[in-house]
C-alpha positions in Angstrom: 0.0 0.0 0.0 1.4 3.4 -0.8 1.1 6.7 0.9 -1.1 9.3 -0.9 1.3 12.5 -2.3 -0.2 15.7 -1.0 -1.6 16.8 -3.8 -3.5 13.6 -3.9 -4.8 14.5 -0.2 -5.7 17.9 -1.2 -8.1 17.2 -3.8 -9.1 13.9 -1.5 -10.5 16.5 1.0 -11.9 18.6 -1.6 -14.5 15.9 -1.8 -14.9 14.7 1.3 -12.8 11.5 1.2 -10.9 11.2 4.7 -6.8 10.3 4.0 -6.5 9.0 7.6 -8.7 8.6 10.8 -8.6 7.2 14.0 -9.4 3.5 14.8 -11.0 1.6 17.3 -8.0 1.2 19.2 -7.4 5.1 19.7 -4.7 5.2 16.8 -4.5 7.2 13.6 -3.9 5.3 10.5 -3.5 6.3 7.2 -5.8 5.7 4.2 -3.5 4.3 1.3 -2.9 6.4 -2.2 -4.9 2.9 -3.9 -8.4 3.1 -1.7 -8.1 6.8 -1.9 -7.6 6.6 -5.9 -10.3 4.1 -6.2 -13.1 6.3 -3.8 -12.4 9.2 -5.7 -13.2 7.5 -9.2 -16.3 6.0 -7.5 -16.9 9.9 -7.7 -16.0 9.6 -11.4 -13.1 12.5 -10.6 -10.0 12.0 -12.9 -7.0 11.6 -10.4 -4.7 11.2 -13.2 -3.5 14.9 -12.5 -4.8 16.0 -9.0 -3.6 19.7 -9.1 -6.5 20.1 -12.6 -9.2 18.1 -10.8 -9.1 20.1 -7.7 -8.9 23.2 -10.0 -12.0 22.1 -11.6 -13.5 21.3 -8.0 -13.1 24.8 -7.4 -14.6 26.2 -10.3 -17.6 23.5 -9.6 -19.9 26.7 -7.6 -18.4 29.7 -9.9 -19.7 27.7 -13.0 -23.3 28.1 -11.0 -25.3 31.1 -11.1 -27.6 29.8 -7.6 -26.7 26.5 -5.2 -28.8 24.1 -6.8 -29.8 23.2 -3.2 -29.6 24.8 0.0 -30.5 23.6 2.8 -31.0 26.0 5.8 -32.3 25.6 9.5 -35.9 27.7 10.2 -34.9 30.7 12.6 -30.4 30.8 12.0 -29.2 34.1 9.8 -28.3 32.7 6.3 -27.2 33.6 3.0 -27.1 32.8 -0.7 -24.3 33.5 -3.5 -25.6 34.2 -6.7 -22.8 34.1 -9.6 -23.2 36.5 -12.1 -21.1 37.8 -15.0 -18.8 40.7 -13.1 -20.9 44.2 -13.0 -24.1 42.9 -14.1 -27.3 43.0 -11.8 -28.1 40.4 -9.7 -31.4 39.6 -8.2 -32.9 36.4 -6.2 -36.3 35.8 -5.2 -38.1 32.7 -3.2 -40.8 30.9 -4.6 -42.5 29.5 -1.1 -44.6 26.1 -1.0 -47.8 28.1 -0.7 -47.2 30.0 -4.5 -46.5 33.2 -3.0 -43.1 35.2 -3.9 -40.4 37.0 -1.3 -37.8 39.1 -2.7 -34.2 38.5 -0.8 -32.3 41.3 0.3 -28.5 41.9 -1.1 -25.9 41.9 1.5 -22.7 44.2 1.0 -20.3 41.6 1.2 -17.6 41.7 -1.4 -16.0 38.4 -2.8 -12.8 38.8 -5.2 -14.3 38.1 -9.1 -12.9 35.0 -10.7 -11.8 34.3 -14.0 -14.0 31.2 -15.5 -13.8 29.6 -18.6 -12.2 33.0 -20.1 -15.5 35.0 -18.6 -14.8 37.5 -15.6 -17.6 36.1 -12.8 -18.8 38.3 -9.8 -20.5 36.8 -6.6 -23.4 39.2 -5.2 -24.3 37.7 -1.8 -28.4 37.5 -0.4 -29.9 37.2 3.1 -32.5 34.5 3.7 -34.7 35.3 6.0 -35.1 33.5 9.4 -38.5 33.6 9.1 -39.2 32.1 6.0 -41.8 28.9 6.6 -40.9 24.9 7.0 -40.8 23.2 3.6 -39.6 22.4 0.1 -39.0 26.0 -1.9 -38.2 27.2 -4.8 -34.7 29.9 -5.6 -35.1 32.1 -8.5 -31.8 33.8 -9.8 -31.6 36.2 -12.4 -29.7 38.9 -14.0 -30.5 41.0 -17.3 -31.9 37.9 -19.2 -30.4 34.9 -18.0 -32.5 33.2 -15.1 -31.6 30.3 -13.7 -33.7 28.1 -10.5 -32.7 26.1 -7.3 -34.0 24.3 -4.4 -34.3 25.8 -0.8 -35.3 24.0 1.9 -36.5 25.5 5.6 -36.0 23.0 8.2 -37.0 22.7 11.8 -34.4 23.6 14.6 -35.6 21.2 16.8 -37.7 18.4 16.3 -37.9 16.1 19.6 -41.4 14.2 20.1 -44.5 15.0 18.4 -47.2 16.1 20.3 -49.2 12.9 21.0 -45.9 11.6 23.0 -44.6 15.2 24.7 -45.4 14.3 27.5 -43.5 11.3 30.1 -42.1 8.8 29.0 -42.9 5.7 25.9 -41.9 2.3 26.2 -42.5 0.1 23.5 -41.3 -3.7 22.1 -39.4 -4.2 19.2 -39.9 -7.3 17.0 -38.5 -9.0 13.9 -41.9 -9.4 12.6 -41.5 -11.9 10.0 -40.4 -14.1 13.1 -43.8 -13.2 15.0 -46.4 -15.7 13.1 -49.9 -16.5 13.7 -51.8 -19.4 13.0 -53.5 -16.9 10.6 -49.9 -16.2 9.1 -48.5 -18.2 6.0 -45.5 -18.9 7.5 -44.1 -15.4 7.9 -45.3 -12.4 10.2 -47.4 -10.2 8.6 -48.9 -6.6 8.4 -52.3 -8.7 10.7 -50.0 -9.6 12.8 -48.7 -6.3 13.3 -51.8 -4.9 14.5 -52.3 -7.8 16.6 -49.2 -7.6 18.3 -49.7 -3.7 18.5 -53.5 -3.8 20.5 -51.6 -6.4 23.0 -48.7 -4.0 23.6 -50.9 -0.9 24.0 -53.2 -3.1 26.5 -49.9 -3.3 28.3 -49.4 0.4 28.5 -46.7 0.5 25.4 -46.4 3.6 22.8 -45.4 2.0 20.2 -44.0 -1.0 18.1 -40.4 -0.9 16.5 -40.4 -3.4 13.5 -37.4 -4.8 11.3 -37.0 -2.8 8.1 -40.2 -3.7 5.5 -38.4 -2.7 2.2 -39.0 -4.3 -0.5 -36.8 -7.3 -1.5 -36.9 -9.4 -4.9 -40.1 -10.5 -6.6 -39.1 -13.9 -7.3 -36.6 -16.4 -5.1 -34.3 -16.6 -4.1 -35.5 -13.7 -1.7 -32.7 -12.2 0.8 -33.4 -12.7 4.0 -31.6 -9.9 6.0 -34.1 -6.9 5.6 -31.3 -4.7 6.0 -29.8 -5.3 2.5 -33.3 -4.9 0.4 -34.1 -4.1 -3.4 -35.7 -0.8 -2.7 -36.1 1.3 0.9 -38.7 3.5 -1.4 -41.3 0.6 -1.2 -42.6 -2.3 1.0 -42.2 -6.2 0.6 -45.4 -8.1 -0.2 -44.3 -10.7 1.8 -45.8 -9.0 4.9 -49.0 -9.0 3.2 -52.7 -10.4 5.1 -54.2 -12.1 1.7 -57.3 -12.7 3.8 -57.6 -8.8 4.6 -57.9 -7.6 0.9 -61.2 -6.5 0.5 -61.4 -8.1 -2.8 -60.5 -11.7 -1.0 -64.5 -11.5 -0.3 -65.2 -11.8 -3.9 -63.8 -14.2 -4.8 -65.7 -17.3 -5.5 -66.6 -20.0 -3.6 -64.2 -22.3 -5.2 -61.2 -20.1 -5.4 -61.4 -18.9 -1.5 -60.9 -22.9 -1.2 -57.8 -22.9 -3.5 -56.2 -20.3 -1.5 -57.1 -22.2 1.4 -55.4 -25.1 0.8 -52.2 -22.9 -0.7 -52.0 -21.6 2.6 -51.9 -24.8 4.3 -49.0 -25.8 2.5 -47.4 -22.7 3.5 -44.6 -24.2 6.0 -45.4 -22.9 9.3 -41.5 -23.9 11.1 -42.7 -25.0 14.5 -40.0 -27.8 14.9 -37.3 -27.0 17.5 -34.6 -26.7 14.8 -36.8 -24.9 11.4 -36.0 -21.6 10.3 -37.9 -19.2 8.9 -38.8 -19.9 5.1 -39.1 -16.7 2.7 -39.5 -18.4 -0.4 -42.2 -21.0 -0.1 -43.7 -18.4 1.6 -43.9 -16.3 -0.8 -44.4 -18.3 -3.4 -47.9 -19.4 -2.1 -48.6 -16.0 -1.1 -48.2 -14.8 -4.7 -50.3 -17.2 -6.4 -53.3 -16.2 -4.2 -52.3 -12.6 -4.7 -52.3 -13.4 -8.6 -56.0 -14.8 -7.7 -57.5 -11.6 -6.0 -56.0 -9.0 -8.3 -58.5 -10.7 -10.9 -61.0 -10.2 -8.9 -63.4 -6.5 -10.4 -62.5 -3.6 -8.2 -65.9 -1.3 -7.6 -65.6 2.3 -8.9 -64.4 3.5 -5.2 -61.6 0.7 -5.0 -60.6 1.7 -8.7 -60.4 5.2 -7.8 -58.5 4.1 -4.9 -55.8 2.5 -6.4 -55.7 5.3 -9.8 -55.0 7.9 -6.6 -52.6 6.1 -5.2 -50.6 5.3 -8.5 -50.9 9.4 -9.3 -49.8 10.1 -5.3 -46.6 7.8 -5.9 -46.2 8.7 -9.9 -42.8 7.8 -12.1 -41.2 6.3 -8.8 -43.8 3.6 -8.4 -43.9 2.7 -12.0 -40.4 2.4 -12.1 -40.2 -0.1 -9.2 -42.9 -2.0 -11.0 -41.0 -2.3 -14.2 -38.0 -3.1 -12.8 -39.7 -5.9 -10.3 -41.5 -7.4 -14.0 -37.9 -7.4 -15.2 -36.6 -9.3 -12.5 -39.2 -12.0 -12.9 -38.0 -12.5 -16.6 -34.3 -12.0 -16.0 -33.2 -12.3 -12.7 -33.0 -10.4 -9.5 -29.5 -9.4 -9.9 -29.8 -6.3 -12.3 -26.1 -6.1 -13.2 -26.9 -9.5 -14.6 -29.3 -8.1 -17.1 -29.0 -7.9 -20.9 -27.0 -4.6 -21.8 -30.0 -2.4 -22.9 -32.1 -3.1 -19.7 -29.8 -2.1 -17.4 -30.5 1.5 -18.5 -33.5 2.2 -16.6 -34.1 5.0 -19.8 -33.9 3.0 -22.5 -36.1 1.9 -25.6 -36.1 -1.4 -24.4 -37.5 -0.9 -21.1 -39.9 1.7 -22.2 -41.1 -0.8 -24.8 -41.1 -3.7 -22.2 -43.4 -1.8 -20.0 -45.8 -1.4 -22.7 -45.9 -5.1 -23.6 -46.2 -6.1 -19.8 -48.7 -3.4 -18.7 -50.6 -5.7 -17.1 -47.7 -7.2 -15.2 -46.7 -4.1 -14.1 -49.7 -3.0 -12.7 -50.4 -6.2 -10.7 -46.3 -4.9 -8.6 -47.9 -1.8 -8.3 -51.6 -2.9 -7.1 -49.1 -4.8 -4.4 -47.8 -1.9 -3.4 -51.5 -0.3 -3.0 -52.5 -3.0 -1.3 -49.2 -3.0 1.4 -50.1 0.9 1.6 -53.6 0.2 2.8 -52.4 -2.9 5.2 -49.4 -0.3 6.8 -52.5 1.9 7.4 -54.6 -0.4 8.9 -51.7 -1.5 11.4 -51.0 1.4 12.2 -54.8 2.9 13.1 -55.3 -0.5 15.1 -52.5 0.4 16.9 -53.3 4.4 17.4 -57.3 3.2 18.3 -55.8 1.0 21.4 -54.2 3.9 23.0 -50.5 3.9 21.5 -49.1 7.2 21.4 -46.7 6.3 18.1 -47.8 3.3 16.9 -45.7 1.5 14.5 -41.7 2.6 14.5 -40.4 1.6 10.9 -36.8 1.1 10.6 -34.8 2.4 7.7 -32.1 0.3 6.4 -28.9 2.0 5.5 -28.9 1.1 2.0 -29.9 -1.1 -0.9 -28.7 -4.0 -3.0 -26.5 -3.5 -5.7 -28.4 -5.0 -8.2 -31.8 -3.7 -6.9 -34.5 -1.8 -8.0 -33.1 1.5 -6.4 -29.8 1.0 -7.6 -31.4 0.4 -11.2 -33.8 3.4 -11.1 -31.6 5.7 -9.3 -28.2 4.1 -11.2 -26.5 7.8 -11.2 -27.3 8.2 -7.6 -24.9 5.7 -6.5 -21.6 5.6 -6.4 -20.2 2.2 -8.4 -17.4 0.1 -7.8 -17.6 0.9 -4.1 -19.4 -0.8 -1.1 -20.1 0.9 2.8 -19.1 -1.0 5.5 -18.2 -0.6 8.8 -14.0 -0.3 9.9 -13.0 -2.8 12.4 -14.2 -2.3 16.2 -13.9 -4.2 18.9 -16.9 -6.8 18.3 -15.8 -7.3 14.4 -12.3 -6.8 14.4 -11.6 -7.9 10.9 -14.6 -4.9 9.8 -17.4 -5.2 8.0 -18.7 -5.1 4.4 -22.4 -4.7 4.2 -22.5 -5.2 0.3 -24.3 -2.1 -0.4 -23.4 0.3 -2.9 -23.1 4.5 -1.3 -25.2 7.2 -2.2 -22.8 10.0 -3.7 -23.1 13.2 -1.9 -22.5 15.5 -4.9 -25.3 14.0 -7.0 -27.5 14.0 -3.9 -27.4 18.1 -3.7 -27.7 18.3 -7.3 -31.3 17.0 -6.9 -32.3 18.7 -3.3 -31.5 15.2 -1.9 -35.4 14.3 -3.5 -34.5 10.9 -3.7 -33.8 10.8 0.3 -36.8 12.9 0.8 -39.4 10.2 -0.8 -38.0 7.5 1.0 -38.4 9.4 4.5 -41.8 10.3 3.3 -43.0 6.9 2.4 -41.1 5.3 5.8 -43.4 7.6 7.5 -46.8 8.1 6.3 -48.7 5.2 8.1 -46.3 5.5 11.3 -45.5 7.3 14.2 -41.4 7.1 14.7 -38.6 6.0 12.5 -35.6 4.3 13.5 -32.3 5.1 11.1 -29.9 2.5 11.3 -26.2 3.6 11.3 -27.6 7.5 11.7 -23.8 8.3 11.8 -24.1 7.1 7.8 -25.4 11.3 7.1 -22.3 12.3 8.6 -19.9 10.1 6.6 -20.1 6.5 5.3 -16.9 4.2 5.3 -16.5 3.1 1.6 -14.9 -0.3 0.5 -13.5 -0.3 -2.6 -15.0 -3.2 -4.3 -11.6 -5.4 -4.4 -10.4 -4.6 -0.9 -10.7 -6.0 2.3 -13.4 -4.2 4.8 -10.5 -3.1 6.6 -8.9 -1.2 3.5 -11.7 1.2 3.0 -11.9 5.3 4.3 -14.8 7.7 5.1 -16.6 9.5 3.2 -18.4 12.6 4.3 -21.8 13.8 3.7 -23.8 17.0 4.5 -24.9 16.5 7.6 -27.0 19.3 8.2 -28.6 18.7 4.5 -29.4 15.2 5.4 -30.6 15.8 8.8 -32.2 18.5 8.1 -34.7 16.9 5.5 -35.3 13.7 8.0 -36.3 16.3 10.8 -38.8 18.3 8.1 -40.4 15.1 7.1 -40.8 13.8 10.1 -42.0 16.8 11.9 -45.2 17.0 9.1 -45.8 13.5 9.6 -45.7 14.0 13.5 -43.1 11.5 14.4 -40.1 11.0 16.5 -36.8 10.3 14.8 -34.4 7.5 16.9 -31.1 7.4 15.4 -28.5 4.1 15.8 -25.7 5.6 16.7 -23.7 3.1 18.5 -20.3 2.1 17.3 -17.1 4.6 16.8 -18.8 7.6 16.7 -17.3 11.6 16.8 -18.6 12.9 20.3 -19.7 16.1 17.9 -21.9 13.8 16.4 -24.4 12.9 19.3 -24.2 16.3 19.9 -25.5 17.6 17.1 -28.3 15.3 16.6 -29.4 15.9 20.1 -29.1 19.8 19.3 -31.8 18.9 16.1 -33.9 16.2 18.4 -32.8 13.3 17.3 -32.9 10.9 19.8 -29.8 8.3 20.0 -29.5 4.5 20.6 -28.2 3.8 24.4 -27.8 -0.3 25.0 -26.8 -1.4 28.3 -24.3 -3.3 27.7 -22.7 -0.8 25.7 -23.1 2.0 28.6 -19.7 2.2 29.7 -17.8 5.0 31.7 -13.9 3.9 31.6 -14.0 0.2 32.9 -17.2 0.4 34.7 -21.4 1.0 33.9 -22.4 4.4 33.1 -24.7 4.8 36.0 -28.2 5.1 35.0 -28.2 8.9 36.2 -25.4 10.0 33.6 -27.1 8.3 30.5 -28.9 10.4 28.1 -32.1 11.3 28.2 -32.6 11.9 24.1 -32.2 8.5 23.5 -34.1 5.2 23.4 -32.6 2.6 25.7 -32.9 -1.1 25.8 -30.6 -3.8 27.4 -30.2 -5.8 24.2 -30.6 -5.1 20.6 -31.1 -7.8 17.3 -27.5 -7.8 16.8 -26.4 -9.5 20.1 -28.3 -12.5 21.5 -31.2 -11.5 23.5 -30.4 -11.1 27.4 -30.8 -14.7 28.2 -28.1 -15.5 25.8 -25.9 -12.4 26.2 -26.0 -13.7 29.9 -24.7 -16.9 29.1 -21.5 -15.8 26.4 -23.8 -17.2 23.6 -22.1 -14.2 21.2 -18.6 -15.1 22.1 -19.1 -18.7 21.7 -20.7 -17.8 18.1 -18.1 -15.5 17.2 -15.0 -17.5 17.5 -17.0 -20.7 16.0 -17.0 -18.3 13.5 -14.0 -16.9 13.3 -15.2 -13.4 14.4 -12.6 -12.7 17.4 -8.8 -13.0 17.0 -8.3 -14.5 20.7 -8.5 -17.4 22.4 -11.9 -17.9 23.5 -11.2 -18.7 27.1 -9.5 -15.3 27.4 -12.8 -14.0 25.6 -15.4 -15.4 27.6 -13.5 -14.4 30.8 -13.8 -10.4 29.6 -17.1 -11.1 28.5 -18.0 -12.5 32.0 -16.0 -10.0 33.9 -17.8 -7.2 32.0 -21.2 -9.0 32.3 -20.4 -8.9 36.0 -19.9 -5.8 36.6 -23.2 -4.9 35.2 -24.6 -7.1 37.1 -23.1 -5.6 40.5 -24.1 -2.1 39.4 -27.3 -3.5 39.1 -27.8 -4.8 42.6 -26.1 -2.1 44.0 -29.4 -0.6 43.2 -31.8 -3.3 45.0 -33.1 -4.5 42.1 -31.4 -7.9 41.5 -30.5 -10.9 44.5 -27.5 -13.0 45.1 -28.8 -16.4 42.7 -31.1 -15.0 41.0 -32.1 -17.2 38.2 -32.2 -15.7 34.7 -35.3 -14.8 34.0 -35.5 -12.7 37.7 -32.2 -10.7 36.2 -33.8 -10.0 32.8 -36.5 -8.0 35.0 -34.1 -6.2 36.6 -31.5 -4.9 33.9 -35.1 -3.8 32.6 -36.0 -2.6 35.5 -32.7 -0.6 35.8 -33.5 1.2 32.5 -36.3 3.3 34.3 -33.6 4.5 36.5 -32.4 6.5 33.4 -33.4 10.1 32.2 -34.6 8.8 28.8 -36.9 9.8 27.2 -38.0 6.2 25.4 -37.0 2.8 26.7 -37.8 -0.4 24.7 -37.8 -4.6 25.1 -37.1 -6.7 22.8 -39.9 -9.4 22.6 -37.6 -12.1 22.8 -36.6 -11.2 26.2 -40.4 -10.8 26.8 -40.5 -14.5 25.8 -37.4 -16.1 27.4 -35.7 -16.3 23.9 -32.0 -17.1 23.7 -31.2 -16.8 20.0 -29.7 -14.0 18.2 -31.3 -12.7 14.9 -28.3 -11.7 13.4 -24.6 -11.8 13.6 -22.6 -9.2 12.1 -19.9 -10.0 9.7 -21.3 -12.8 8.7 -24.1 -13.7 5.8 -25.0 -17.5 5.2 -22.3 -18.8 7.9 -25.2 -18.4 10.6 -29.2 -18.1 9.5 -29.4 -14.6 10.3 -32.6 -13.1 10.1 -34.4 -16.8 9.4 -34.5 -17.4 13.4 -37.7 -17.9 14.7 -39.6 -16.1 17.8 -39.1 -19.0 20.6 -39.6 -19.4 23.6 -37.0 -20.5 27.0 -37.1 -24.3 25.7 -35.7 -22.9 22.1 -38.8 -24.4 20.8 -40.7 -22.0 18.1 -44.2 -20.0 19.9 -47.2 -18.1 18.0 -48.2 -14.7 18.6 -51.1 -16.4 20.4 -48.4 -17.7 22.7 -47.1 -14.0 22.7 -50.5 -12.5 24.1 -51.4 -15.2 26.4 -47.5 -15.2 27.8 -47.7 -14.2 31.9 -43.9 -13.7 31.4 -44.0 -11.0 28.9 -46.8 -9.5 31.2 -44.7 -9.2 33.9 -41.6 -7.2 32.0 -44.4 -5.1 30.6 -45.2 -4.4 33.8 -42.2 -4.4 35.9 -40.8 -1.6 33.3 -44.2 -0.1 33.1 -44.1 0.3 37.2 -40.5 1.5 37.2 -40.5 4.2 34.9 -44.1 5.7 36.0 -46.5 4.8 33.3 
């Protein structure tokens, strides 16, 4: 690996591309010349001669006449350059959401003219006013003749908790729901389910329910089973759909209600002690039935229904749909398509649409349907007293050969992948497979493609999660042939970013939780908790030098559990399960007697901090201490605290183990109970154990 030359390093920082950073381990190390070369031609920049390209970077804005995006915080002093020829007027106006007009006021602020492409350029500078309303705007620039128009965008200061949840305290479970299945299910938790599990919770006092991600993944199998690596964030997976709850299911005839009857009872329900949980039968008897009620006539107020909703979601959705009819015929794997339909704007595609029309429509009536069944869960959920109702969680990206990665191709950044550098509990680092949004292109369209996605996370809920929240800040990219270790950060605009997550959630009326656990810049947490985003704080995690944080010092913007879906649940965590799991493996790099000793020693000190507080006995047996880590959560100032339903149930088995993909069945692991034998959600709402951590956190923390 060689050393980057310092005019490498220069233009390097020009876009955002870190040369060096500090580790896990407290010490700096140098990004080599190679990733550094390879992440800026992800950028497509020419690094052949690095002293022209960051001349050209500098020219990037003087070659503008107005930002093609800015992004600016509701009540802060701001301004605007406008570029125009030198001595010429200059004049910018605001085009608000509302159609009305505001003319900006010029600021005598003198910036040298620059030479540009033989043309002498002048910057005129323009205050925008701290008063101007939340929402999407529009910058118009002109001067003599030429006019030229850009995005602004007014975000909230502060967002915090919506109204509905202001007040106290929420608690709430979180759940992999394709693990929670009913005997109504078809093998898989389902949007029903949801709701089910939602009136229970609320009937236990909880605010809301945090779910896996519910992207969409492929239409056809092999389907992937972590939901954190789906086809599209933009739209939902019609896997989680209730057949039986389509209002056309009740017109269908006698004799086909009976067909999808029996294709349901072939649907493999995994109740043996060692099953998994199986996507693609699943699925594949859930789509022929789904094949049997779209057939079925749609009255004039269900047809208007679904033309609405098409027009509400507009070139987006029928995108998704094409590219999900193209998968069918060619594979899920885009990059594996025939040359011409891998441009989403081609003939061929255009023409393919045509000739599949009907196809197409049936991916987006699914996505209709999912729209109505995500609104259903989430008013049975509301109705039963929940303050938030459903939490979504939003994955950090997409798969590379995906329908967001085929739509949105120029978007992304190729030949790279983010990933994670190494840290204490993945020491060799992680590559999540996904390919990076690029930064630039994301200003250049007033980050729209971020702002649908947040839009449609949120419509039917209450509260998103955003895994890896420290991806707005920067994003550790992995050049495609390198280890996860050899990869740097990349930075993003934060305030951008944030900004639009905070102004979409605060019209929807939800709260924001960001994951930031991991190696994260202490000026990070501080500025999302400045916006009011609340962070991630697991107990395990909470750690002041080599002891607990005690429960007084933690946060009190944050959610706070004991566990989370990528450690064991406690009654594993208890017992070493994870270190056993990593160094079968091949996770940890020592020897696992040494391991499970730290682990134990670190477990036990918990474990004192938590008796030091009268809440846990000498002997008490496992279930007694999963009460009282929970228990010591409502010692805490924050704001939301949270179980994970497998501690509800006495589960043992981790969903998912980082750094790993088909060496362990992550995300296939089914909701069980203390005997590691598969339960119901029938089990779930009947379970006096999951009462009682209900209430023992419920008591605790004053609800």
């Amino acid at each position: 690996m060689t050393s980057p030359a310092a005019d490498l390093v220069d233009l390097a920082h020009a876009y955002g591309v870190m040369t060096e950073y500090v580790d896990w381990r407290g010490r700096t190390v140098e990004v080599s010349a190679e990733t550094i070369t390879a992440v800026l031609g992800a950028m497509d920049v020419a690094v052949d001669d690095p002293g022209q390209a960051l001349a050209e970077k500098a020219l990037e804005d003087w070659r503008r006449m107005v930002p093609p995006c800015l992004v600016v915080v509701q009540g802060e002093e701001t301004t605007c350059w406008v570029h125009v020829v030198d001595g010429d007027p200059a004049r910018l106006e605001v085009e608000l959401e509302d159609g009305t007009w505001r003319r900006l006021g010029q600021v005598d602020r003198w910036v040298e003219p620059q030479d540009v492409d033989g043309t002498r350029v002048g910057e005129a500078t323009f205050a925008v006013p701290p008063d101007l309303p939340l929402g999407y705007h529009r910058l118009h620039a002109s001067s003599d003749d030429a006019k030229v128009a850009g995005t602004l965008i007014v975000t909230p200061a502060w967002l915090g908790l919506p109204e509905t949840a202001a007040e106290g305290r929420s608690w709430g479970f979180a759940a992999q729901l394709y693990s929670v299945r009913s005997r109504g299910s078809w093998g898989v938790g389902d949007l029903h389910d949801l709701g089910e599990l939602a009136e229970w919770s609320a009937g236990l006092g909880a605010d809301y329910v945090l779910v896996n991600p519910l992207h969409a993944a492929e239409p056809l199998p092999h389907l992937e089973p972590s939901p954190y690596l789906p086809s599209s964030r933009r739209f939902f997976n019609p896997l989680y759909i209730r057949v039986e709850d389509i209002p056309e299911y009740a017109g269908l005839p006698v004799a086909r209600r009976a067909m999808i009857d029996q294709i349901r009872a072939h649907a493999p329900m995994g109740l043996d002690e060692d099953s998994a949980i199986e996507r693609d039968p699943s699925w594949s008897a859930k789509l022929a039935a789904l094949l049997m009620v779209h057939d079925v006539e749609r009255s004039p107020e269900r047809a208007r229904a679904f033309a609405e909703f098409r027009a509400r979601e507009g070139d987006a959705l029928l995108q998704f749909a094409t590219w999900s009819v193209l998968a069918e015929d060619h594979g899920n794997d885009a990059r594996d398509w025939p040359e011409e339909l891998r441009d989403m704007d081609s003939e061929a595609v255009a023409d393919l649409a045509v000739r599949h029309v009907g196809r197409v429509g049936f991916a987006m009536w699914l996505q209709w349907v999912l729209d109505e069944q995500l609104a259903a869960a989430q008013a049975r959920a509301t109705a039963a007293g929940m303050r938030l109702g459903t939490m979504h969680d939003l994955a950090v990206g997409v798969h590379p050969g995906g329908a967001d990665a085929w739509r949105l191709r120029h978007v992304y950044a190729g030949g790279v992948r983010v990933g994670a550098p190494p840290d204490p509990y993945n020491q060799l680092g992680q590559n999540w497979s996904q390919p990076p949004w690029r930064p630039d292109r994301l200003a250049e369209l007033a980050y729209q493609p971020f702002r649908e996605l947040i839009g449609a996370v949120l419509r039917h809920a209450g509260g998103v999660r955003v895994d890896h929240v420290i991806g707005l800040f920067r994003l550790w990219w992995i050049p495609e042939d390198n280890s996860a270790d050899q990869g740097t950060y990349v930075h993003y605009d934060h305030r951008a970013l944030i900004g639009v997550l905070a102004l979409e959630a605060h019209r929807a009326g939800a709260v924001v939780v960001g994951e930031d656990l991991g190696v994260v810049a202490p000026e990070a947490r501080g500025y999302l908790r400045d916006r009011g985003i609340l962070g991630t704080s697991i107990l395990w995690f909470e750690r002041d030098g080599d002891g607990p944080l005690p429960a007084e010092r933690w946060r009190e913007w944050c959610l706070a559990s004991v566990t989370t879906h990528d450690l064991p649940p406690s009654a594993g965590y208890l017992a070493g399960d994870h270190v056993r799991l990593q160094h079968e493996l091949g996770l940890l790099s020592g020897s696992l007697d040494d391991d499970l000793a730290a682990a134990a020693a670190e477990r036990e000190s918990w474990l004192a901090e938590v008796r030091s507080r009268g809440l846990l006995a000498e002997g008490a047996s496992v279930e007694e201490t999963v009460v009282a880590l929970h228990r010591y959560l409502a010692l805490t100032p924050a704001r939301m605290l949270n179980i994970a339903l497998t501690d509800a149930v006495g589960d043992r088995r981790t969903q998912n183990q980082p750094g790993t993909v088909d060496e362990y069945p992550n995300w296939r692991v089914p909701l069980s109970g203390p005997d590691g034998k598969p339960i119901l959600l029938e089990d779930v709402v009947a379970s006096d154990r999951a009462a009682a951590l209900a209430r023992a956190l419920g008591d605790r923390a004053g609800y």
